[in-house]
Phi, psi and omega in degrees: 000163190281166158180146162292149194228146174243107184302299195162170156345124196052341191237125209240152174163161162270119197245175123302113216223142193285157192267155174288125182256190163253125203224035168195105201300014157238071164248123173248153141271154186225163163250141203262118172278291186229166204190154160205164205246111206265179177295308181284011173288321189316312167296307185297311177313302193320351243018084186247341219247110169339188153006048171269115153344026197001135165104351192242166192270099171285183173121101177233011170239131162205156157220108189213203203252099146317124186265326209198173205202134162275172210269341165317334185296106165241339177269035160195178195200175157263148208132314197275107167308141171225106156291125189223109182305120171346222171030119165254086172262118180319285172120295203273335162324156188276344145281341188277000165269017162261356195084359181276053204300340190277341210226010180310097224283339208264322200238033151233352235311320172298006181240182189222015187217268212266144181286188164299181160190155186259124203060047193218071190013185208266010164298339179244049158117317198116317180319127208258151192267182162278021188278023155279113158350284182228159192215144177270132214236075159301199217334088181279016174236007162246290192013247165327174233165075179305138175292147180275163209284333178305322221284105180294150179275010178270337169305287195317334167280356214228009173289323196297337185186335180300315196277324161320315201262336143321302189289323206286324223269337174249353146324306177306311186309350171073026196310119170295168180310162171045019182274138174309092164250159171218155188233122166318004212164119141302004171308217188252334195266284221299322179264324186284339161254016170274314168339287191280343156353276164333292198305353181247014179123357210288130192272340181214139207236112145272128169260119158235153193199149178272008175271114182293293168347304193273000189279318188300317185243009114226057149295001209222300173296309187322246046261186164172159189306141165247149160285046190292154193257006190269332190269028165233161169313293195212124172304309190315307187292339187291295198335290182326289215281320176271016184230021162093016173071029210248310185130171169295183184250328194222140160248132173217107189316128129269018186242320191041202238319310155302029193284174188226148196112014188215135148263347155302308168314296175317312179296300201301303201308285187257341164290272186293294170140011180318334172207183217256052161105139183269120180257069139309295206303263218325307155350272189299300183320316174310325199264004183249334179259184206262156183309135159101348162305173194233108168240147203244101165240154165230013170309135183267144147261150173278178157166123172262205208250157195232150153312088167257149174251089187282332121000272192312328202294301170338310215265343172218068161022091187242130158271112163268130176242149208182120162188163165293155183298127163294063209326298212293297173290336177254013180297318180281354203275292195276304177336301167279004188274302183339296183293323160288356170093351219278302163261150165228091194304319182305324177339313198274359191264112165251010179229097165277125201216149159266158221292333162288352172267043189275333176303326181308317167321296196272004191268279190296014177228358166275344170258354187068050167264181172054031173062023186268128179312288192198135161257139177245086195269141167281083188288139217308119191090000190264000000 
């Protein structure tokens, strides 16, 4: 099969790859319908992510057509378009019976923190992704998710995770009726959790970020007030100052490990690596919500350890909440905001691209050209 190959830093291509068997009976193969190149894919290309590999395939957005079924498979068949949510998940472990899906203890067992994920180097399992022609889905009698027959797939891919980690990042945050949140990052998580915001009561959603293109859509998509932070003095004192001087009720990081906006973050974080990424966003959000506040994230970090000012959280009793998304649990949920129109996920998709031109792919959208959002790769025939 065509499949993407990860060279090293920065270098990216399509090879040729023994096609993916079943090498477990609850093991399902899919044919990759779609496939996208997340934000946090960015990190693994940059090299920011511990024991990302030569050889492997990324790719933790996907949806395609079951080819095959291990004989343990009894809710799926072949023929059935699937969405299969980032998490690699069990289902029967003492966290996936919390709902911690993020967090499975069964399809990672060597880590202490993150569950599997697919194409997210061998700190989260190893596992090869969907940037690909096929891709193999253990358990697959939890996972996968038949799309429903209304349900366009270009919605249905952006299901596997952008959006769910978006809706989580404002779920975790506990937002109340009027509460002030501002989000860290324009990124495609970033618009999707000014999004979901609204859906939990928000009387007002600030977005900040330095790219403008993207503040211009989503002001529109949230919508919401935007921000560029470079045309600010101090992120902190504005925050403080448009917010009665009190601070936000809620912060919520979307950006992790690559933020922009410190250069001592930058040189320790992202040059040398001295620590997992520079959390300026992760800074300013502490120092930005208000005492007794909640800031939520879902920016990725590696991990080893960060400058955090862990003192401010203490002292003026900030609750932080932080996890990879449970997809699985919040698939029927997003399902009906989908169907009520209230999110639209395809919105954010500006790129189609095909799965061989995927090095172009991971250029532009790593570079920000061309006004690009969410890239949308296509495999040959799909």
């Amino acid at each position: 099969m065509r499949a993407m190959n990860y060279r090293g830093p920065y270098r990216v291509r399509v090879d040729q790859k023994p096609d993916p068997r079943i090498e477990h009976p609850r093991d399902a193969i899919v044919k990759v319908t779609r496939s996208c190149i997340c934000g946090s894919d960015l990190h693994l290309y940059h090299g920011m992510v511990p024991d990302t590999r030569v050889g492997q395939t990324f790719g933790h957005e996907f949806c395609g057509i079951v080819e095959e079924v291990g004989p343990e498979v009894q809710n799926l068949k072949a023929g059935d378009h699937v969405l299969v949510p980032f998490n690699i998940a069990c289902g029967q472990c003492h966290f996936c019976k919390q709902g911690l899906f993020g967090n499975c203890h069964e399809s990672n067992p060597s880590a202490t923190a993150v569950g599997g994920i697919f194409g997210y180097s061998h700190t989260a399992g190893g596992f090869d992704g969907g940037q690909a022609e096929y891709a193999r889905v253990p358990y697959a009698d939890f996972g996968p998710t038949i799309i429903p027959d209304w349900m366009d797939p270009d919605d249905a891919v952006l299901l596997t995770d952008v959006v769910p980690t978006g809706y989580q990042a404002a779920e975790m945050a506990g937002i109340q009726k009027g509460d002030t949140v501002v989000v860290f990052g324009a990124g495609p998580v970033g618009m999707l959790a000014a999004r979901s915001a609204w859906l939990f009561g928000a009387g007002r959603v600030i977005v900040l970020d330095h790219i403008d293109y993207r503040l211009e859509f989503v002001k529109k998509f949230a919508p919401a007030e935007v921000y560029n932070f470079k045309e600010l003095d101090d992120v902190v004192v504005f925050m403080k100052k448009t917010t009665d001087g009190l601070g936000a009720d809620v912060c919520i990081d979307a950006v992790g490990a690559e933020a922009t906006g410190s250069m001592l973050q930058t040189i320790l974080g992202k040059r040398l690596k001295l620590e997992a990424g520079s959390a300026i966003a992760l800074h300013w959000a502490i120092n930005s919500v208000k005492k007794g506040g909640v800031v939520s994230i879902v920016g990725v970090y590696g991990p080893t350890g960060n400058m955090v000012p862990i003192g401010n959280v203490v002292n003026k009793g900030l609750t932080i909440r932080a996890n990879q998304a449970s997809v699985k649990r919040l698939l029927p949920r997003l399902i009906e905001h989908v169907r009520a129109g209230n999110i639209d996920p395809k919105a954010i998709i500006t790129h189609r691209v095909p799965l061989d031109d995927i090095a172009d792919a991971y250029h532009i959208f790593s570079d920000k050209l061309d006004n690009c959002i969410k890239p949308l790769l296509l495999p040959a025939g799909a």
